[in-house]
N, CA, C and O atoms as CSV, one atom per row, in Angstrom:
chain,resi,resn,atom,element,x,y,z
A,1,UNK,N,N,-12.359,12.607,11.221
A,1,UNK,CA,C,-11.848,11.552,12.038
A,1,UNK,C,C,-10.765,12.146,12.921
A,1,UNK,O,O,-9.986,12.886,12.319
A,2,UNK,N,N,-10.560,11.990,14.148
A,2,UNK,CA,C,-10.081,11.842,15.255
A,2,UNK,C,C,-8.656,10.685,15.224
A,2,UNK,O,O,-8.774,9.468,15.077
A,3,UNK,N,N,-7.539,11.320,15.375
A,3,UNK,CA,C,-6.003,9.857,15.520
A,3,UNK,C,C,-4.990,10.733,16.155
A,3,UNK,O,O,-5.094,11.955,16.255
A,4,UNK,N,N,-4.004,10.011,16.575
A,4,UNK,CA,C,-3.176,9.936,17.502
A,4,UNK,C,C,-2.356,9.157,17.575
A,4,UNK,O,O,-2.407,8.181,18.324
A,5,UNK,N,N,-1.080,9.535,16.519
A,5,UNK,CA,C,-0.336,9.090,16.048
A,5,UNK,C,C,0.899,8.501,17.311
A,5,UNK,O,O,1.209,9.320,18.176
A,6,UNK,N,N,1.543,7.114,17.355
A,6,UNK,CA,C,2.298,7.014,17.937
A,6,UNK,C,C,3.401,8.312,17.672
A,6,UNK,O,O,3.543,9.073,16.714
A,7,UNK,N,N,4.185,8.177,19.129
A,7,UNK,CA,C,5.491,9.234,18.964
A,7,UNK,C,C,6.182,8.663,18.188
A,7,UNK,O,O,6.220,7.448,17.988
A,8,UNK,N,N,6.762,9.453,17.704
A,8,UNK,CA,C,7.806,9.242,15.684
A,8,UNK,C,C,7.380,8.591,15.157
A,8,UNK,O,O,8.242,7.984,14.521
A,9,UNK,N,N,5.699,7.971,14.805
A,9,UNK,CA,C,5.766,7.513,14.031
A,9,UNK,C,C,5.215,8.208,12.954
A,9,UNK,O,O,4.363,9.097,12.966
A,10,UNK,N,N,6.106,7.429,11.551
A,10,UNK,CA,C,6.048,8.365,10.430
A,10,UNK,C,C,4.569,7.610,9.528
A,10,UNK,O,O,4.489,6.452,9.120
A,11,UNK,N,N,3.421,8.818,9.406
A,11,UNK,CA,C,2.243,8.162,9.416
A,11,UNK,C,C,2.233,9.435,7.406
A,11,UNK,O,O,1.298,9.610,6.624
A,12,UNK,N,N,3.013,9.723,7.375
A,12,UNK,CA,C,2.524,10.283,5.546
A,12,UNK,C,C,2.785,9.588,4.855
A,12,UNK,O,O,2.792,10.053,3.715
A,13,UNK,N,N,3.084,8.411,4.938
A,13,UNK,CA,C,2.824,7.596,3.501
A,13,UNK,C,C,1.449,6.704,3.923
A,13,UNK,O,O,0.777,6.325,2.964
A,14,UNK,N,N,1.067,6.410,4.998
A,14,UNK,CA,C,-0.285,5.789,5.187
A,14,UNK,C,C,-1.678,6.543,4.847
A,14,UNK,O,O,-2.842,6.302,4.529
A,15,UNK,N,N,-0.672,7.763,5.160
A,15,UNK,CA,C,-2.177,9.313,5.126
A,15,UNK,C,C,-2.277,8.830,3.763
A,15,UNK,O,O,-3.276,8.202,3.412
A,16,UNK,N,N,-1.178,9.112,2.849
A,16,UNK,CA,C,-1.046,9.551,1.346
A,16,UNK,C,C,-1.739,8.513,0.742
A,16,UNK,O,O,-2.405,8.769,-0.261
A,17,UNK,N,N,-1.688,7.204,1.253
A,17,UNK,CA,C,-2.440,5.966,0.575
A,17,UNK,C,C,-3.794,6.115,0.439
A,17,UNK,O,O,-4.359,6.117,-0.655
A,18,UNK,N,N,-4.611,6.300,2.011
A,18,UNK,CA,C,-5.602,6.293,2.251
A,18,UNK,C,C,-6.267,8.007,1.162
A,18,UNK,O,O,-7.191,7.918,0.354
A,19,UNK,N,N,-5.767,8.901,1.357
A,19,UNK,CA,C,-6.095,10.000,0.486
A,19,UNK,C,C,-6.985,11.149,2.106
A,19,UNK,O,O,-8.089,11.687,2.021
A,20,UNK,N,N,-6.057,11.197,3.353
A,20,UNK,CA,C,-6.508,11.383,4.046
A,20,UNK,C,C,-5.292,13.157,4.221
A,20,UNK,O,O,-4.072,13.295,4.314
A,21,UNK,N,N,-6.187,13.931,4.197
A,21,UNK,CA,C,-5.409,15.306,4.873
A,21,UNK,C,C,-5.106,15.384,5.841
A,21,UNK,O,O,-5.413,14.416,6.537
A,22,UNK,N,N,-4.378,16.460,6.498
A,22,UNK,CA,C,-4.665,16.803,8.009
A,22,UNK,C,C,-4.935,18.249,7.975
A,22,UNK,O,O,-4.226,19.165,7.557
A,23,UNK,N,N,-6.246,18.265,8.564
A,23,UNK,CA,C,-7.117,19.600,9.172
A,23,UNK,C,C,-6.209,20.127,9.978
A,23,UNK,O,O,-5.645,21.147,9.581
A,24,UNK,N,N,-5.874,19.611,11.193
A,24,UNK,CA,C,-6.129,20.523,12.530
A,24,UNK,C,C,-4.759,19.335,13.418
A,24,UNK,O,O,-5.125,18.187,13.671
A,25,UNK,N,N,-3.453,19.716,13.759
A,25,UNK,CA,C,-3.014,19.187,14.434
A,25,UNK,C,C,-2.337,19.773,15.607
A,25,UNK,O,O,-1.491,20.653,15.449
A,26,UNK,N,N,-2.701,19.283,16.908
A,26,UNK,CA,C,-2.462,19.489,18.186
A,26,UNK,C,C,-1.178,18.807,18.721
A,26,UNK,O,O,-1.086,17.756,19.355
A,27,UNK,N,N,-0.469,19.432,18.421
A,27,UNK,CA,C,1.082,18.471,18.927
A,27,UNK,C,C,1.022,18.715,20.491
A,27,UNK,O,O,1.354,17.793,21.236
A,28,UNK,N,N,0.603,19.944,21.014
A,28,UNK,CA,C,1.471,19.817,22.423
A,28,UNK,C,C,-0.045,18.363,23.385
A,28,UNK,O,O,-0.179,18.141,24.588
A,29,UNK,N,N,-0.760,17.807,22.318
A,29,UNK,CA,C,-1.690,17.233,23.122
A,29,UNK,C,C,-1.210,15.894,22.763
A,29,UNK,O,O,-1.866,15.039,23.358
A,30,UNK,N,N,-0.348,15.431,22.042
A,30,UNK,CA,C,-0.009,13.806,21.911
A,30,UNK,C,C,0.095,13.934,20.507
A,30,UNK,O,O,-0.236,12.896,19.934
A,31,UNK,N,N,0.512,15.036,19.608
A,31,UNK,CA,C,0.033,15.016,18.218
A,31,UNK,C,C,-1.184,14.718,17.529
A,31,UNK,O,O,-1.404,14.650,16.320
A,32,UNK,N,N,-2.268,14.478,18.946
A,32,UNK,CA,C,-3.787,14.762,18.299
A,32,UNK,C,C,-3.863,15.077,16.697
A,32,UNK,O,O,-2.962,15.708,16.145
A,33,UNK,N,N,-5.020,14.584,15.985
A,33,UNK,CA,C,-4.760,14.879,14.548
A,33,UNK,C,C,-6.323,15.066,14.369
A,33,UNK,O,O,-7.126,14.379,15.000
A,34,UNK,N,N,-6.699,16.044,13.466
A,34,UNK,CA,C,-8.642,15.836,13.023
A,34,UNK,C,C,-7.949,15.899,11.428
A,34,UNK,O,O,-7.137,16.688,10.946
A,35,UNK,N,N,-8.627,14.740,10.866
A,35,UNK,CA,C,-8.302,14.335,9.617
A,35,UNK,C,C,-9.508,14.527,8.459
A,35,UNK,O,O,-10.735,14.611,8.510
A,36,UNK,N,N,-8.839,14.542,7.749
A,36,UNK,CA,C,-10.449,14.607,6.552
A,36,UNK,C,C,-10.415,13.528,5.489
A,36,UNK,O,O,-9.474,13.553,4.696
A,37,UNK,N,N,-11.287,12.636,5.392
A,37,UNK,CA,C,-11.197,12.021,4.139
A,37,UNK,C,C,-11.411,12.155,3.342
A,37,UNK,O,O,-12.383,12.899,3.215
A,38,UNK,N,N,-10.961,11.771,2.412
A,38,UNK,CA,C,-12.008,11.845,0.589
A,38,UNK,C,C,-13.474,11.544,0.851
A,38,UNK,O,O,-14.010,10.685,1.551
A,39,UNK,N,N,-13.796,12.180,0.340
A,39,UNK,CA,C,-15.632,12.386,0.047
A,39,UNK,C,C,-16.153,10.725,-0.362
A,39,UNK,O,O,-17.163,10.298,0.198
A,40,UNK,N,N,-15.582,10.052,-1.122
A,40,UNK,CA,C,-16.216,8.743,-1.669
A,40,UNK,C,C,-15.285,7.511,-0.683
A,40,UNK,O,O,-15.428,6.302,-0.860
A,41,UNK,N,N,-14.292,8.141,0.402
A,41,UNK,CA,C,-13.882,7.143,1.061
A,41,UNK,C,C,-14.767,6.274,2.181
A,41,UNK,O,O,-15.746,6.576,2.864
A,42,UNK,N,N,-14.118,5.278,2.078
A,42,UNK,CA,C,-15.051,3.909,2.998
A,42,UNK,C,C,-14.464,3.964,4.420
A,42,UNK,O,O,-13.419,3.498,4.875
A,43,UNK,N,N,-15.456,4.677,4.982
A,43,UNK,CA,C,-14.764,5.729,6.716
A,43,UNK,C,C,-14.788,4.221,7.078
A,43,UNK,O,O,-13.595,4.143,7.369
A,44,UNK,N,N,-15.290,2.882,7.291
A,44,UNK,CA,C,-15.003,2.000,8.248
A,44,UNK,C,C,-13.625,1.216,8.347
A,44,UNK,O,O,-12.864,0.790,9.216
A,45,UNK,N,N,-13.777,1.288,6.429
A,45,UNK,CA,C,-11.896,0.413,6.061
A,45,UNK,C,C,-11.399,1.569,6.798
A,45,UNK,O,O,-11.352,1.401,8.016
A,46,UNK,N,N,-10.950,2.906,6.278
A,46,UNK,CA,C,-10.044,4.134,6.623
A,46,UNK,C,C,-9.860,3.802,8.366
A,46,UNK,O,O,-8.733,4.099,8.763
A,47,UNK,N,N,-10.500,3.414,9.106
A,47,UNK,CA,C,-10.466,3.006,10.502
A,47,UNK,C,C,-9.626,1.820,10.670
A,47,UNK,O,O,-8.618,1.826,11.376
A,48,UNK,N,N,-9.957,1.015,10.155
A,48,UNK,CA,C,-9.585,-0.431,10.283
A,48,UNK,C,C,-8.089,-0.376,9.725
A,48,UNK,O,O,-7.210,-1.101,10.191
A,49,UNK,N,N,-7.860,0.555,8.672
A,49,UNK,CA,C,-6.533,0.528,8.206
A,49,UNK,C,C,-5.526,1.275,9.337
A,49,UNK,O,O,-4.421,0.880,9.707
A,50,UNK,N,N,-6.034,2.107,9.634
A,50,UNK,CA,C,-5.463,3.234,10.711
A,50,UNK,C,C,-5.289,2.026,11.819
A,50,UNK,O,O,-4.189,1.652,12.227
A,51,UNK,N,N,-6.041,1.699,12.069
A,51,UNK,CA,C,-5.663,0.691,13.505
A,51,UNK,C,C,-4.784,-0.510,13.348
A,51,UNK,O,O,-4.087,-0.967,14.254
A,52,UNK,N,N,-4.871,-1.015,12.065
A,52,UNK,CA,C,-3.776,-2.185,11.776
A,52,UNK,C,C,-2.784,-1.659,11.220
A,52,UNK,O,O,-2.017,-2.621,11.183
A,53,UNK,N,N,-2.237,-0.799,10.750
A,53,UNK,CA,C,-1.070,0.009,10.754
A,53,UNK,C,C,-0.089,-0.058,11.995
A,53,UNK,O,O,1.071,-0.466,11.922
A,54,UNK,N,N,-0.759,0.434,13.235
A,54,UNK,CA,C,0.072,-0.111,14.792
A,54,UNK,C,C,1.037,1.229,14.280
A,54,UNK,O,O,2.224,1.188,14.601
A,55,UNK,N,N,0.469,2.593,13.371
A,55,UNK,CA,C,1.147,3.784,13.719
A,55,UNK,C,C,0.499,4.628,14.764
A,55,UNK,O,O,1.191,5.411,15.415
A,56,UNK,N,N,-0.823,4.516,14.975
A,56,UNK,CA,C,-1.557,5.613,15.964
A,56,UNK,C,C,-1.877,5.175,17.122
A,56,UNK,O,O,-1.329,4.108,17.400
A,57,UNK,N,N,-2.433,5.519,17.759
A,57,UNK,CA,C,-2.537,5.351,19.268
A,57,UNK,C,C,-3.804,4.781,19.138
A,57,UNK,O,O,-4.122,3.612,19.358
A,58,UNK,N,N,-4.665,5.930,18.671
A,58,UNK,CA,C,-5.960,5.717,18.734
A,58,UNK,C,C,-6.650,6.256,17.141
A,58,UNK,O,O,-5.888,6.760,16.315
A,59,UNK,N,N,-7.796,6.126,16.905
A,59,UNK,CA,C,-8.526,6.817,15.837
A,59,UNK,C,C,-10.385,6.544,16.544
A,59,UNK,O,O,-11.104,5.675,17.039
A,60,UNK,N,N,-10.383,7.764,16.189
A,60,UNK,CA,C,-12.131,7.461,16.262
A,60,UNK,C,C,-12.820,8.313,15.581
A,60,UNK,O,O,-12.205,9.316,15.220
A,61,UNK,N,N,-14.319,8.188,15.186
A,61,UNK,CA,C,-15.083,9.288,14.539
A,61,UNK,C,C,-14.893,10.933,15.153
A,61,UNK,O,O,-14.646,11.152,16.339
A,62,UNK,N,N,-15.059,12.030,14.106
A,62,UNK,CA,C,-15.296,13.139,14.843
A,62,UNK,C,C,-16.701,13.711,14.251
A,62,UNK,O,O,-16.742,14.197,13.120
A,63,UNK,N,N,-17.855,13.622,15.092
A,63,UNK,CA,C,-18.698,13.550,14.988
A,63,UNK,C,C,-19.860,14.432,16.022
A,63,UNK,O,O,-20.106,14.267,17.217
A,64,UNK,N,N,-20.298,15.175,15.271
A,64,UNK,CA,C,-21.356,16.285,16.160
A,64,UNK,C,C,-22.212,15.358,17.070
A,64,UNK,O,O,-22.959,14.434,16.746
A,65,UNK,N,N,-21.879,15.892,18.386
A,65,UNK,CA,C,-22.955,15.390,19.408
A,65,UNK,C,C,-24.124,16.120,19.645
A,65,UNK,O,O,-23.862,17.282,19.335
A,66,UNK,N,N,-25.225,16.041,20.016
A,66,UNK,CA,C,-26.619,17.071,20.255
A,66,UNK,C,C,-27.552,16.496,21.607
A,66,UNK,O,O,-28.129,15.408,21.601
A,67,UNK,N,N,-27.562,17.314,22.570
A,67,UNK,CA,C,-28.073,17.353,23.458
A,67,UNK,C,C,-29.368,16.797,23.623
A,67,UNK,O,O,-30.291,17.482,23.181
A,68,UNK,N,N,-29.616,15.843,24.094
A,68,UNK,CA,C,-31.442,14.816,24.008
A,68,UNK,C,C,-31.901,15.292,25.045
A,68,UNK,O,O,-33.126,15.298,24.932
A,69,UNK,N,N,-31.540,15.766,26.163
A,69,UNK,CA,C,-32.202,16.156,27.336
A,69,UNK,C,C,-31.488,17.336,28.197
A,69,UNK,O,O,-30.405,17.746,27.779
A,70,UNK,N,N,-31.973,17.837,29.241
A,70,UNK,CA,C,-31.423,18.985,29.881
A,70,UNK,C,C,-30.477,18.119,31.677
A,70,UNK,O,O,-31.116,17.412,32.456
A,71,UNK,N,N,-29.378,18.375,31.819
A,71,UNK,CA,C,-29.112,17.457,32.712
A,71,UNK,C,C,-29.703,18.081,33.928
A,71,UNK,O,O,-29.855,19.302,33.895
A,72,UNK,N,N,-30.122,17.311,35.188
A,72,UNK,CA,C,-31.105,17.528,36.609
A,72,UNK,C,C,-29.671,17.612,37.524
A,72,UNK,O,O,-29.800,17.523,38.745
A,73,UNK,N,N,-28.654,17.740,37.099
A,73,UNK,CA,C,-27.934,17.369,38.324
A,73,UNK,C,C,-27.328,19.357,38.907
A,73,UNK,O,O,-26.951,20.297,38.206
A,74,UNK,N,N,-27.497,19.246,40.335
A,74,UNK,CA,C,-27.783,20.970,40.232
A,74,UNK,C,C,-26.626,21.265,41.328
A,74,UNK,O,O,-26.647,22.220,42.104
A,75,UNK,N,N,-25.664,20.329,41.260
A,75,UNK,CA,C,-24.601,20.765,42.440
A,75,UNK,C,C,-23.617,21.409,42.095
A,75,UNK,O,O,-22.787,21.763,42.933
């Protein structure tokens, strides 16, 4: 998962609830965060909690995209 923590806000006791790590954090990009959940966690609550919290900016899936077609555009 993908979040983006408001500025100062203090988001480790929400992580710590949910049972959520942090992988990979990008401070000079907004404190960007790629998070990992617990293996048996319920990724839709873990969203829904993240967003009613009103600590992050944003949250969204991080999720492999795969190419369905070749793009025609040749400029």
């Amino acid at each position: 998962m993908l979040a983006q923590p408001k500025p100062d806000a203090a988001v480790t006791e929400l992580y710590r609830r949910l049972g959520v790590r942090i992988r990979e954090s990008f401070d000079p990009i907004g404190r960007s965060q790629v998070l990992e959940l617990p293996a048996r966690a319920d990724v839709p609550e873990s969203f829904r909690a993240l967003r009613r919290s009103n600590l992050v900016v944003h949250a969204e899936p991080d999720c492999l995209v795969h190419l369905q077609a070749e793009p025609n555009d040749f400029r």
